[in-house]
N, C-alpha and C positions, 0 to 999 in steps of 0.2 A: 584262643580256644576254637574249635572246630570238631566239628563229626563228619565219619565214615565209616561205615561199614559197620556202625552198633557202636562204634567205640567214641568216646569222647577223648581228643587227642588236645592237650595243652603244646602249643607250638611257640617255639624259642626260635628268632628270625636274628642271623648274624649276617650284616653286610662289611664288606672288607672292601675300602678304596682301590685302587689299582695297584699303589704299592706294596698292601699288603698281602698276604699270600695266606689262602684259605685252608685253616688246619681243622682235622676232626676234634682237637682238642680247646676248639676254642670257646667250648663251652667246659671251664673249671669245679672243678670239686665240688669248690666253694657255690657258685651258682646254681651246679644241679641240687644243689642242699635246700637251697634257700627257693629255688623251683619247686620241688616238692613237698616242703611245707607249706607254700602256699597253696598248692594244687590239693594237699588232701585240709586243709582249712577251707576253700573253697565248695572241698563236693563234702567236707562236715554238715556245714550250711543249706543243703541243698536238699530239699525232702525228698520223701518219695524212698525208695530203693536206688542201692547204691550203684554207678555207672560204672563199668569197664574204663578203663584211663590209661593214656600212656602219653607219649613224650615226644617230640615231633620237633627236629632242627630242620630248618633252613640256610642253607649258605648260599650267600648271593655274592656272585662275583661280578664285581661293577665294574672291573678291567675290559671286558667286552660289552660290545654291543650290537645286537641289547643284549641287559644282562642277562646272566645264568646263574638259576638256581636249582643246585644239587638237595632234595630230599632225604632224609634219614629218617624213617619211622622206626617207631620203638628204641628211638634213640637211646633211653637209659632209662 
C-alpha cells in the first residue's frame, strides 16, 4: 500500500525470472477478486472518511540488469 497524489494506491508487485516473459495479464481474474476484497475490508476497517483507492501493478523484469520495472496505475 502506498500514497500519491491524494490517492491511496494498493500495489500488486509481479517479478518474472528471466525465462519468463512479462504479461499484462499476469495479474488473473481470480486475484484481482481476492485483491479487492481485501482492499475494501481493509479501508472498511479504517476510520475516519473514506480514502480514494485504486490498484497499482508492478512488473519487474529480472532478465536485465538491473532490473526493470514497468508501472501500471489504475491498474484495475
Amino acid at each position: 500500500m502506498a500514497g500519491h497524489d491524494g490517492k491511496l494506491r494498493f500495489v500488486e508487485v509481479k517479478v518474472r525470472a528471466p525465462e519468463d516473459p512479462l504479461s499484462d495479464d499476469a495479474v488473473s481474474p481470480h486475484k484481482r477478486r481476492r485483491l479487492k476484497s481485501a482492499a475494501e475490508a481493509w479501508l472498511a476497517a479504517m476510520p475516519g472518511e473514506p480514502l480514494e483507492a485504486c490498484f497499482l501493478v508492478a512488473y519487474v523484469d529480472a532478465s536485465v540488469e538491473p532490473w526493470a520495472i514497468r508501472w501500471i496505475d489504475d491498474a484495475f
